[in-house]
ROBALO-808890 format. One line per field, with one value per residue (C-alpha): residue number from 1; residue in three letters; x, y, z. Coordinates in Angstrom, 1 decimal, decimal comma. Each point is the difference from the previous one (the first is absolute). Example, Ala and Ser with C-alpha at 12.3 -4.5 7.8 and 13.67 -1.06 7.14 Angstrom:
<rs>
n	[1; 2]
res	[ALA; SER]
px	[12,3; 1,4]
py	[-4,5; 3,4]
pz	[7,8; -0,7]
</rs>
This chain:
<rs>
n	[1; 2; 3; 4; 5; 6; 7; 8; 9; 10; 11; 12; 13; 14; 15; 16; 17; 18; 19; 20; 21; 22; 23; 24; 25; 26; 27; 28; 29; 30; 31; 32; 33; 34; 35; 36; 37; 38; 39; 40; 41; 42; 43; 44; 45; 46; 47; 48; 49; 50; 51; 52; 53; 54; 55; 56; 57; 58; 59; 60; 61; 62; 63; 64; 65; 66; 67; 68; 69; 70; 71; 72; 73; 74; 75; 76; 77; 78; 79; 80; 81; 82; 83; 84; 85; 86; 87; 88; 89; 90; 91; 92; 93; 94; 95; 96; 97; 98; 99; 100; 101; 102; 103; 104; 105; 106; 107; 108; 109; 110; 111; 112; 113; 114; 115; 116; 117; 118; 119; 120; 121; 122; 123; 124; 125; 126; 127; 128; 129; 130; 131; 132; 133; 134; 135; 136; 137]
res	[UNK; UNK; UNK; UNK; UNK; UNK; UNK; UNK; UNK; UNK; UNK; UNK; UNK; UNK; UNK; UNK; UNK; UNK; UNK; UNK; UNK; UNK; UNK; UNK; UNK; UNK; UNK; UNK; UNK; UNK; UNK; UNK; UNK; UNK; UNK; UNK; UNK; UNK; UNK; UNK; UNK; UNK; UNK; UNK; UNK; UNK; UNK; UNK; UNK; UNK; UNK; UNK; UNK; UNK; UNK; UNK; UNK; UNK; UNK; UNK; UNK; UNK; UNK; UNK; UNK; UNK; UNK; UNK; UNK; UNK; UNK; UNK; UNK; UNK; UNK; UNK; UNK; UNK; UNK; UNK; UNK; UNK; UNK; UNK; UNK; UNK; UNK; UNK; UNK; UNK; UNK; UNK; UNK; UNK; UNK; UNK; UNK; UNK; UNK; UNK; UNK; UNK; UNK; UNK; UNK; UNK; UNK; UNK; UNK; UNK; UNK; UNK; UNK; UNK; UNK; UNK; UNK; UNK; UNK; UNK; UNK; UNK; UNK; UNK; UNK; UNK; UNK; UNK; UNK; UNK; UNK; UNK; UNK; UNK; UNK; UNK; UNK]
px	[2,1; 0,9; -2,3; 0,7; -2,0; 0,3; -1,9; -1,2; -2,2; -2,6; 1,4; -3,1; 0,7; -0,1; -4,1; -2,2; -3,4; -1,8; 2,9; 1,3; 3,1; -0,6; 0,8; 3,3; 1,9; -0,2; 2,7; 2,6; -1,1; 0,9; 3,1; 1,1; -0,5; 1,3; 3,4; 0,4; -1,2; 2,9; 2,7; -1,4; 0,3; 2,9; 2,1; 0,2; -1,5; -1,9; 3,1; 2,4; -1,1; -0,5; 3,7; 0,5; -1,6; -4,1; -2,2; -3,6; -3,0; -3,8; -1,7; -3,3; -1,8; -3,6; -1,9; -2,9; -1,5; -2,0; -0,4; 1,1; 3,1; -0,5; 2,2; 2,5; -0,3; 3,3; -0,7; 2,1; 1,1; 0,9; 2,1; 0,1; 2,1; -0,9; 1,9; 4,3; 0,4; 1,4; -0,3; -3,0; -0,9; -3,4; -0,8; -3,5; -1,4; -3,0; -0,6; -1,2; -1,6; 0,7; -3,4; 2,4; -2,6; 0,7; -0,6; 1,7; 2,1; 1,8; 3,2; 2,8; 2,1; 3,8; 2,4; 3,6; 1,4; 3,7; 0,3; 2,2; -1,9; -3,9; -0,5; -0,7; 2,6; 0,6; -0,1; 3,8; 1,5; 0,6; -3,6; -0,8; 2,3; -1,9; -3,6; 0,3; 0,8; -4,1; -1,0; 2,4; -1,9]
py	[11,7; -3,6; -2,2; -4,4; -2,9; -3,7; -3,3; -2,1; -3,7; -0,1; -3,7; -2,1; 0,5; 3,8; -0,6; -0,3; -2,3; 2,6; -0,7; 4,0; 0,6; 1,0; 3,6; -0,8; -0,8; 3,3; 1,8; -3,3; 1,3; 3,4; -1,4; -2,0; 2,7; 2,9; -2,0; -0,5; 3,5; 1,2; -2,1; 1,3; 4,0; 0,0; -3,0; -1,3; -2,9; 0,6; -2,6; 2,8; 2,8; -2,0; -0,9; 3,8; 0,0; 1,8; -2,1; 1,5; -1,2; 0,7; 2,2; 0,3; -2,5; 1,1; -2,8; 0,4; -3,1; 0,3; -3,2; -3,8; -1,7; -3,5; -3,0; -0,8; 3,4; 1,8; 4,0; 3,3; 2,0; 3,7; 1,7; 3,6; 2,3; 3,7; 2,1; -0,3; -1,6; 1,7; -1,8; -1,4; -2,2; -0,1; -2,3; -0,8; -3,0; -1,5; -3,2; -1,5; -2,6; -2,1; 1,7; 3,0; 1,2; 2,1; -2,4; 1,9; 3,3; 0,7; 1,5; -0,4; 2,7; -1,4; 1,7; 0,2; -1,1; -0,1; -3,8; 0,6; 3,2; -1,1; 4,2; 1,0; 0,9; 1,0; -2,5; -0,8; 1,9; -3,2; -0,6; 3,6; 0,5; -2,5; 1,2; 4,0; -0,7; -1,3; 3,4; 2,4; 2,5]
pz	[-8,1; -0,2; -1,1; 0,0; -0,6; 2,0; -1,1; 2,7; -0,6; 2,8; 2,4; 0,9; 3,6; -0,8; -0,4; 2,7; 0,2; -3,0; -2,1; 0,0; 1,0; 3,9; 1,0; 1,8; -3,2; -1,4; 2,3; -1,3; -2,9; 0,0; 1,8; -3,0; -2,3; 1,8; 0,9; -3,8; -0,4; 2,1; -2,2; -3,2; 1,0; 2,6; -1,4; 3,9; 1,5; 3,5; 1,1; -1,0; 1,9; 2,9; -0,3; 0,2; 2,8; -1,1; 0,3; -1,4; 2,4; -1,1; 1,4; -1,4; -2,1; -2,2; -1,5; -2,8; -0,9; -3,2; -1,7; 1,2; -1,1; -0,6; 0,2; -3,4; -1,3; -0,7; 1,6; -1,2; 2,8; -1,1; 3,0; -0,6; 1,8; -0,8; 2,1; 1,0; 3,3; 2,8; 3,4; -0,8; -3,8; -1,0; -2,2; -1,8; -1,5; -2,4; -0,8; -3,0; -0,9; -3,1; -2,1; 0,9; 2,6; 3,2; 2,6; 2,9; 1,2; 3,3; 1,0; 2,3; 2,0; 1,1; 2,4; -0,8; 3,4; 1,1; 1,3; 2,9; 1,3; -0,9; -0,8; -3,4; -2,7; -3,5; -2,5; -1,2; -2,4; -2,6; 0,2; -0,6; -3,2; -2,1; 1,4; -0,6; -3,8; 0,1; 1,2; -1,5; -2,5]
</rs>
């Protein structure tokens, strides 16, 4: 298991008319932190593999919304990836809020995809060196 945590300060124009952060956001989110997330545990930026030719579409998204997220406050996003990839990455997410309170969950399911063919594919070997040392026993 690989567990890693992002910081992200909610932008005004991230708030709608209530003053929460509107429902939209929280894919960018999970974006933000899962790209960093994917750094951390493989050592490869998403530019990388894409150079190699995988690029890793989503192909599910699940969002919980629990609590609002208001405008100024810094949130902790914990991306947790419990099982090894294989074609597919699953990676989940919470968000805190800065009290340290579970204000939302979800989780996002990416493809590895060969760029010239559009078919699924095995994640590259480079990436996978680095990310089986998190699940080894």
């Amino acid at each position: 298991m690989f567990v890693y945590e992002s910081k992200v300060k909610v932008r005004y124009i991230e708030t709608d008319q209530m003053g929460f952060v509107h429902h939209a956001n929280y894919a960018q989110y999970y974006e933000l932190a899962r790209t960093e997330c994917f750094e951390a545990c493989s050592g490869m930026s998403y530019a990388q593999m894409e150079a190699e030719g995988v690029m890793l579409p989503v192909l599910d998204l699940q969002i919980k919304y629990i609590k609002p997220a208001f405008y100024n406050q810094v949130l902790t996003i914990k991306s947790i990836v419990r099982t090894l990839p294989t074609v597919r990455l699953k990676v989940e997410y919470e968000i805190y809020n800065e009290a340290n309170e579970l204000i939302n969950t979800g989780s996002t399911t990416l493809v590895f995809v060969n760029k010239d063919t559009k078919r699924p594919c095995a994640p590259p070997e480079n990436f996978m060196k680095q990310v089986r040392t998190y699940f080894e026993k």
